[in-house]
C-alpha positions as CSV (number, residue, x, y, z in Angstrom):
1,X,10.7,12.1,-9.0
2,X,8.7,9.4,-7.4
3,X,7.7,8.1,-3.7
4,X,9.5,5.5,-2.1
5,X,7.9,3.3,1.2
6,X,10.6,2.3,3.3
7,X,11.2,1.3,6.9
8,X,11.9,4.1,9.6
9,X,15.5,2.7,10.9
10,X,17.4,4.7,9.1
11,X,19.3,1.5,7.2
12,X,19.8,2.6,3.8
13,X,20.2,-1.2,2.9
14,X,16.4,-1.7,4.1
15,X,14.4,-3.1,1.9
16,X,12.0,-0.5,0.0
17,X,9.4,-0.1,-2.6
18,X,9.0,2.9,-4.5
19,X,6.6,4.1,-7.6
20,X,6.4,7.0,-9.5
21,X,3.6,9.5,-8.1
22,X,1.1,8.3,-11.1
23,X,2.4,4.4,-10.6
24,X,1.1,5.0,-6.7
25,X,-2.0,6.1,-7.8
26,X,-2.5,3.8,-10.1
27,X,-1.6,0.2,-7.0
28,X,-4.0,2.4,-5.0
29,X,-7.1,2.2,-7.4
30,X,-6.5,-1.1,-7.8
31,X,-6.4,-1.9,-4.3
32,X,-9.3,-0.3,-3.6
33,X,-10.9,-1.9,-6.7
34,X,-9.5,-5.3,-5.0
35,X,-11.7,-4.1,-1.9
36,X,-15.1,-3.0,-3.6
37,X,-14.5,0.5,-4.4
38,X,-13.5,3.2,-6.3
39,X,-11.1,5.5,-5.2
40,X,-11.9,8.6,-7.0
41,X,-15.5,8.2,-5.3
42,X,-13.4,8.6,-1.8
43,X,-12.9,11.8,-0.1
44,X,-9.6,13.2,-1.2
45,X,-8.9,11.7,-4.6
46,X,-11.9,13.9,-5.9
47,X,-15.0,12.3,-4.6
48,X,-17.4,13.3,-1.4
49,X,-17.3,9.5,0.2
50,X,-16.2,9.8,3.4
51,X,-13.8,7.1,5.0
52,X,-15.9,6.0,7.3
53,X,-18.1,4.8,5.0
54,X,-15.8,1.7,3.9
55,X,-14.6,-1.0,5.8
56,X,-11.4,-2.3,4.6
57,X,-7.7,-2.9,6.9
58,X,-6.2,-1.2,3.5
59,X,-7.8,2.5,4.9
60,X,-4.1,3.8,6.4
61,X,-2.7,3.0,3.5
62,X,-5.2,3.7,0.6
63,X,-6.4,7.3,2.8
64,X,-2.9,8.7,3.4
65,X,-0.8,11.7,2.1
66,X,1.7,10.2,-0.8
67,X,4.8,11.7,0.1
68,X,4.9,12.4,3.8
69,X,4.0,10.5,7.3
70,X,4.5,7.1,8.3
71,X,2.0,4.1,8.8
72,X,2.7,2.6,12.9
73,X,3.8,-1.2,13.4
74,X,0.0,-2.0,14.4
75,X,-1.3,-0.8,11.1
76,X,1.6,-2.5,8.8
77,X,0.4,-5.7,10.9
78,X,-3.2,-5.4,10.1
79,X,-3.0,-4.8,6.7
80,X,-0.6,-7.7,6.0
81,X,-3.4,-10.7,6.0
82,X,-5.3,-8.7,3.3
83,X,-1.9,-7.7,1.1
84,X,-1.1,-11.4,1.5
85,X,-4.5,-12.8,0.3
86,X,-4.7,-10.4,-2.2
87,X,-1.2,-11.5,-3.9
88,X,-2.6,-15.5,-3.2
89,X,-6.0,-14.5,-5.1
90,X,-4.0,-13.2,-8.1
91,X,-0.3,-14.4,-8.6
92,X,-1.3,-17.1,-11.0
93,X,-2.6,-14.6,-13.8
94,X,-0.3,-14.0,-17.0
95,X,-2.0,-10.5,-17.3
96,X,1.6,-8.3,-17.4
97,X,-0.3,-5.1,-15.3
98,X,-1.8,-7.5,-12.9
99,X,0.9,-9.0,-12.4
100,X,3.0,-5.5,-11.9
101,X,0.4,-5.2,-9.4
102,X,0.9,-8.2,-7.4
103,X,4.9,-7.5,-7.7
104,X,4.3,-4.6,-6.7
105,X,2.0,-6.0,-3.1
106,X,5.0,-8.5,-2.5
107,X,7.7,-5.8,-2.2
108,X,5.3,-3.7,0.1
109,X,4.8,-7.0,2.0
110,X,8.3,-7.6,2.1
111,X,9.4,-4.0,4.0
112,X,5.5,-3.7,6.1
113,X,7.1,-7.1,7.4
114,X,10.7,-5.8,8.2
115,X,9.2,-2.8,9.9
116,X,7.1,-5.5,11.8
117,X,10.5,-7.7,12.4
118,X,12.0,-4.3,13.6
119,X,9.5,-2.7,15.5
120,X,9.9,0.6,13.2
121,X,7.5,2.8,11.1
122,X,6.8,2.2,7.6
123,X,7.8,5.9,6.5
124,X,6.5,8.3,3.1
125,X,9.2,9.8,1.0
């Protein structure tokens, strides 16, 4: 069983991007490590650091239940400049997890920007 991101139009031949519930974890420390932090520090993923406390556009997605809610089409847009610079900073690197990591950033890039394209939630499931 895994989660899957995917756009909330209710086209099954939307693009998606799903993990295993471990893989998630996993593209969320590193995102977080991409920003400056660590997340089991953070409130919820067994630390006492509260949100606030960080500044990153990555927070909706980094601070959100796995398998359930949606992210809006103002937070999808936000996040996309930092996604994007992320995957420029890093594509170049032979490393095979980094780079299962920066795969990983274009296919969330890919649906954050369909939702964006079609006005629709990026839904948890």
């Amino acid at each position: 069983m895994g989660l899957m991101l995917f756009p909330g139009d209710g086209d099954v031949e939307s693009p998606d991007v799903s993990w295993s519930y471990t893989g998630f974890h996993m593209f969320r420390e590193w995102l977080a490590d991409a920003e400056g932090f660590t997340l089991a520090e953070m409130n919820g993923f067994g630390g006492d650091r509260a949100w606030s406390s960080i500044s990153t556009t990555l927070t909706p997605l980094l601070d959100h239940p796995d398998d359930n809610g949606s992210l809006a089409t103002a937070q999808c847009a936000a996040m996309l400049p930092r996604l994007e610079a992320i995957i420029d900073q890093l594509h170049e690197d032979s490393d095979p997890v980094l780079q299962r990591r920066v795969d990983d950033t274009r296919q969330l890039v890919t649906v954050m920007k369909y939702c964006l394209d079609k006005d629709v939630e990026l839904l948890f499931g």
